[in-house]
C-alpha positions in Angstrom: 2.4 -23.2 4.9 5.0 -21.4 7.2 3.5 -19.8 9.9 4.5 -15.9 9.9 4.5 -15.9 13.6 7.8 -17.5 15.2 7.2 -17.1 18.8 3.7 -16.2 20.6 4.1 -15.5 24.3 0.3 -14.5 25.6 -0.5 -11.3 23.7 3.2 -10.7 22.6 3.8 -12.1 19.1 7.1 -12.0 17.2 6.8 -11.9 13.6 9.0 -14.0 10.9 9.2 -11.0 9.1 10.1 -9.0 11.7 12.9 -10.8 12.8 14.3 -11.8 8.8 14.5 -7.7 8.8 16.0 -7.1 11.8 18.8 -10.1 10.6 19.3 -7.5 8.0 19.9 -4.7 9.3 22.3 -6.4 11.6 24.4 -8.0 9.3 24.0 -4.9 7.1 25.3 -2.6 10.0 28.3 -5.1 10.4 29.3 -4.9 7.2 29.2 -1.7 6.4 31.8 -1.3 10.0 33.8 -3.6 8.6 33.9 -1.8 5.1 34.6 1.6 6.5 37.5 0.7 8.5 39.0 -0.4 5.4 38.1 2.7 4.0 39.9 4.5 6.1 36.2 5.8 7.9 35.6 5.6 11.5 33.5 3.2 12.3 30.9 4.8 15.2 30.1 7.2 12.1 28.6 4.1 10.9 26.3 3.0 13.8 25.4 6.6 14.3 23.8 7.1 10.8 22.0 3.9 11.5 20.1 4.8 13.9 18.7 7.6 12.4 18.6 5.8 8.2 16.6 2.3 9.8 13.5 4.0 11.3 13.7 6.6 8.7 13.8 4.2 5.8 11.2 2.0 7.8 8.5 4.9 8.0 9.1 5.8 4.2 9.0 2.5 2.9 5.8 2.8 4.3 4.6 5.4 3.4 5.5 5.1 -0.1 3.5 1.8 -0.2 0.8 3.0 1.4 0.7 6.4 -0.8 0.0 4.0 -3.9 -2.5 1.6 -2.0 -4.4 4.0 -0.4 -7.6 2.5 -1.4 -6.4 -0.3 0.8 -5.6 1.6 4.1 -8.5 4.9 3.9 -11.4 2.4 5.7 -8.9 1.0 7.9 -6.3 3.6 8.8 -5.0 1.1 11.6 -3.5 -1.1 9.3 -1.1 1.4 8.5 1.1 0.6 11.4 0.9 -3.0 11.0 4.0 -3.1 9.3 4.7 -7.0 10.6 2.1 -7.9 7.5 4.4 -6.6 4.9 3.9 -3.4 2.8 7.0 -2.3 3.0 8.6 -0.5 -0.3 12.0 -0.8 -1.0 12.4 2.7 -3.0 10.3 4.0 -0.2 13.1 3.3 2.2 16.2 3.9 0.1 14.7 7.3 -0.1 14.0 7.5 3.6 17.4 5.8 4.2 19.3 8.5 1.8 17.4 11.6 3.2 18.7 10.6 6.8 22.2 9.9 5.9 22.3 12.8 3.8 21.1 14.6 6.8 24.0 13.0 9.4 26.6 13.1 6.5 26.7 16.8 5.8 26.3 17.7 9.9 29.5 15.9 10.3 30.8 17.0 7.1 31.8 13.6 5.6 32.4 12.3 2.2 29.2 11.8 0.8 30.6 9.6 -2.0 33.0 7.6 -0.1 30.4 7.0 2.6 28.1 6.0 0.0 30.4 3.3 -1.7 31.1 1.6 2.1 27.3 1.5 2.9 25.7 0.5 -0.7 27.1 -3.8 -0.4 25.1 -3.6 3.3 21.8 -2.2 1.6 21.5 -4.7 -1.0 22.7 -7.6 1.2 19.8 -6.7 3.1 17.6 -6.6 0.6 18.4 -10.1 -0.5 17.6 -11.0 3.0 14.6 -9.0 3.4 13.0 -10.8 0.6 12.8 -13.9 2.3 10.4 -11.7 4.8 8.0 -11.3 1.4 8.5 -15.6 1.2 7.4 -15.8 4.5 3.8 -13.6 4.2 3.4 -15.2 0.4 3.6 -11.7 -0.6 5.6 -10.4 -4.0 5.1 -13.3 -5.9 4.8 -13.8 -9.0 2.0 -15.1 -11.7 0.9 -18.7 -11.9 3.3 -21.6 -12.3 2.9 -24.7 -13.4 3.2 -27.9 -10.9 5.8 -29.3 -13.0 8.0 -26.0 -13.0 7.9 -25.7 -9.3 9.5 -29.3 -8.7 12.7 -27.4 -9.4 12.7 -25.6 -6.3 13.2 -27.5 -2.9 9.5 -28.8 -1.2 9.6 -25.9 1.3 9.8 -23.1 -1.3 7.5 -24.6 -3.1 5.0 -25.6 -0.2 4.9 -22.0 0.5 4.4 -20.9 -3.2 1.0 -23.2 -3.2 -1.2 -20.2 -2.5 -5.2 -20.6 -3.2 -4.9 -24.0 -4.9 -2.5 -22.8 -7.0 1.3 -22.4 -7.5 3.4 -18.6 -8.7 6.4 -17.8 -9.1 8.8 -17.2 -6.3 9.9 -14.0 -7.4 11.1 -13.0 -4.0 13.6 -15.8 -4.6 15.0 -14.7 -8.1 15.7 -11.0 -6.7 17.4 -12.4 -4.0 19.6 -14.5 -5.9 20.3 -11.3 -8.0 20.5 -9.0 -5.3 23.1 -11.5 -3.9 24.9 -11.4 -7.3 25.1 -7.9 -7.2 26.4 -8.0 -4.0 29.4 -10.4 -4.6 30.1 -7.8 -7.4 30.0 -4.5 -5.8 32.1 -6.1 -2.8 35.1 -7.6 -4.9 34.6 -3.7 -7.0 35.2 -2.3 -3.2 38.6 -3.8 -2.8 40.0 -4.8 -6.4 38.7 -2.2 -9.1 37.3 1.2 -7.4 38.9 4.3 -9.5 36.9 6.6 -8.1 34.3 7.6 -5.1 30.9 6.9 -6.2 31.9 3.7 -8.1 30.1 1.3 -5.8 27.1 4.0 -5.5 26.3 4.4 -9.5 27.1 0.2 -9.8 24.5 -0.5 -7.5 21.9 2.1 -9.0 22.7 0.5 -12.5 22.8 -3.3 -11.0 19.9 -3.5 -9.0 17.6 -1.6 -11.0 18.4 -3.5 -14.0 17.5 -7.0 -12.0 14.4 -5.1 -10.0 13.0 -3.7 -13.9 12.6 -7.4 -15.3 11.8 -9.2 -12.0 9.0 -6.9 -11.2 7.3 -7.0 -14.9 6.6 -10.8 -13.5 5.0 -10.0 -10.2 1.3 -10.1 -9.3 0.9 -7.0 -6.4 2.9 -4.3 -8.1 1.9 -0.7 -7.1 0.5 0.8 -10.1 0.5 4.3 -11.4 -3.2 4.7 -13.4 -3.4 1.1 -13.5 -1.1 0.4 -15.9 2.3 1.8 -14.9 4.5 -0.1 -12.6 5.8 2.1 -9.9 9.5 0.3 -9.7 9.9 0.1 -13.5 9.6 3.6 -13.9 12.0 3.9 -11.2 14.0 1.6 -12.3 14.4 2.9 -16.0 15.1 6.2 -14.1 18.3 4.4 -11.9 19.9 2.9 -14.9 19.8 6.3 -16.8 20.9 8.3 -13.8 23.5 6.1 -12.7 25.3 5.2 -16.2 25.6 9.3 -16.6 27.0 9.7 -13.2 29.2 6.9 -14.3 30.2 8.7 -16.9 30.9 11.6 -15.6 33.0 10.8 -12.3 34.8 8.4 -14.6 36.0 10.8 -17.0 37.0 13.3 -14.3 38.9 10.6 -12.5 40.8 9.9 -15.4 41.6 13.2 -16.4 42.8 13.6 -12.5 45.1 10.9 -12.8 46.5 11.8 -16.6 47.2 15.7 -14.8 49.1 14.1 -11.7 51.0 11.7 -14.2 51.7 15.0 -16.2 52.7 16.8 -13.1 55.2 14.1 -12.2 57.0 13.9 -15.3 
């Protein structure tokens, strides 16, 4: 078993996770400046709206986790803070992460959309990082495996899956893998096949939530509504839907934009 503190200096410990999320947002940040000067953006926009979309989509991630485990946290409100253990909701902190750069993008009165398409290959590149945060605290999981399954998976992997006398599923592993897939798509999309402003945006919504729906139905710890509903399935279902219309839509326009300026020029 890994231990999920890397350095201990007295009373200061640094956390495994805490630095795999922190590698996140840096490369994440990087990106995204490299990405918007090829836009066309400037780039301090950039490092400006990440400062306020991290510890906003921090806190919410928390919060949203915490809002559907409250049983968990109410006799030990402390624990709330302890962020370092894990608990940390990926819809929680897109949310908090949209709501701040929503906030900085219409102050500065920037292009939403075309914002949007630069930053979304930096947020799920660091999600497919930040899972290896949930390897390290043998948290999102999935159900048991069988020993001979798990001998396709290199020894530290599975070492670290061997939880309780018993081995699951690294489902922290397969989201990564697709979250990284999903990355390689929406970058080559960026450069080689964007029509329109929102492309990127409504192919992430679509992408990711199509890998999270499945992925989750396999995992041991997801936050239930009445029991029985999983939270990120109904979200989502509700992505896909949303983002295939939105799809749709600004599709359609952008062709009808281009068939009127063909028009024009003739």
């Amino acid at each position: 078993m890994i231990d999920p503190i890397a350095i201990a200096i007295g009373p200061l410990k640094i956390h495994w996770y805490g630095i795999i999320m922190g590698l996140a947002f840096f490369l994440g940040t990087y990106l995204a400046r490299y990405n918007s000067r090829r836009s066309g953006i400037d780039a301090d926009h950039i490092l400006n709206m990440v400062v306020l979309i991290i510890p906003a989509a921090i806190i919410c991630a928390r919060l949203y986790y915490v809002t559907f485990e409250w049983d968990q946290y109410k006799t030990n409100p402390m624990d709330i803070i302890a962020v370092w253990k894990g608990g940390l909701a990926i819809h929680g902190g897109l949310i908090g992460g949209v709501l701040a750069g929503t906030w900085y993008i219409r102050k500065h009165s920037l292009p939403f959309l075309k914002l949007a398409d630069v930053m979304m290959p930096s947020v799920i590149l660091g999600q497919a990082i930040g899972r290896w945060g949930n390897f390290i605290n043998q948290e999102a999981h999935g159900g048991p495996a069988t020993a001979e399954f798990m001998e396709k998976f290199p020894a530290f992997i599975r070492d670290q899956m061997y939880i309780g006398g018993q081995y699951y599923h690294p489902t922290f592993l397969y989201e990564s893998m697709w979250n990284l897939v999903v990355f390689a798509v929406l970058m080559i999309m960026l450069y080689r096949f964007k029509k329109f402003d929102g492309q990127i945006l409504f192919s992430y919504m679509i992408l990711y939530s199509i890998g999270r729906f499945f992925i989750e139905g396999m995992r041991t710890d997801s936050l239930l509504i009445a029991d029985t509903l999983r939270v990120a399935q109904l979200v989502s279902l509700t992505l896909v839907a949303l983002g295939l219309i939105l799809m749709l839509i600004f599709a359609r326009k952008s062709k009808q934009s281009r068939n009127e300026s063909h028009n024009t020029m003739e």
